[in-house]
N, C-alpha and C positions, 0 to 999 in steps of 0.2 A: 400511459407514460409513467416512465417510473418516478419515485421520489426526487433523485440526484438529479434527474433529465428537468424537471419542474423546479427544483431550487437552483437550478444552474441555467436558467433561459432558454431551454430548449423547447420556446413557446411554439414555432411551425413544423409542422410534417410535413413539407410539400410532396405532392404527386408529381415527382418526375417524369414516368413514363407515359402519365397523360397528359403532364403539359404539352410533351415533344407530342405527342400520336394528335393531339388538339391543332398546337401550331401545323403539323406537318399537313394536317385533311384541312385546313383553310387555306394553306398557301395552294394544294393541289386544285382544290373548288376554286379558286379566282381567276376568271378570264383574261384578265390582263397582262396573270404572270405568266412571263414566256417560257422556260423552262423549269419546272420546279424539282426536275430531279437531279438537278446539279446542285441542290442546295441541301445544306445540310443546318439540323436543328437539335441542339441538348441543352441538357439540362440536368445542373446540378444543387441539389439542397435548393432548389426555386430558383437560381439563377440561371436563365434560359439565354443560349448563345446561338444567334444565327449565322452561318458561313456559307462561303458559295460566290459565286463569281454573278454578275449581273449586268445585262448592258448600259444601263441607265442610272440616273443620280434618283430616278422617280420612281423608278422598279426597287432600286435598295428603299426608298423610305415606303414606297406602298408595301412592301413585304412586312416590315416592320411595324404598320397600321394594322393590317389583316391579320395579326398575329394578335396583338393587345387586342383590337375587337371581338377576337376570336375567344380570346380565354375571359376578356371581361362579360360577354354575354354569355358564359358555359356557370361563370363564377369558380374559376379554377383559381387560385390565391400561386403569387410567385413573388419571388425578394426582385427582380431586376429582371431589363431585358437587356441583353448586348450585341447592338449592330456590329459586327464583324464583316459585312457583305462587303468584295473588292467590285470598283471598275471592271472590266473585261479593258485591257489595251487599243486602242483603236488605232 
């Protein structure tokens, strides 16, 4: 890191593309989630956004569970996560 980058806070480097590649292989591992390829996950500067359509109020919060479990057992470091997940209309 350079000088300016350290006297000016640019204390993290997050791994974005393994946040997402981390989030995306736990939500596809979990049995419960119904379809995980409608869902989409990024991540910028360590803030990880999940989106995607879901039938359930218990599937948006368990995706959101599997995701922090998933990166706190890897030890992947992230500033935030953000549930973006919609209802599906019924």
């Amino acid at each position: 890191m350079s000088f300016l980058a350290n006297l000016f806070g640019a204390k993290h480097q997050y791994k974005d593309e393994q946040l997402v590649a981390q989030a995306m292989t736990a939500i596809a591992a979990d049995p419960l989630i119904r379809d995980p390829s409608g869902l989409v996950v990024t991540s910028k500067k360590g803030v990880i956004t999940l989106g995607g359509i879901v039938a359930k109020t218990q599937e948006k919060d368990r995706i959101e569970g599997v995701v922090r479990t998933a990166l706190t057992t890897v030890g992947l470091k992230h500033e935030r996560l953000v549930n973006e997940l919609k209802l599906a209309r019924q």
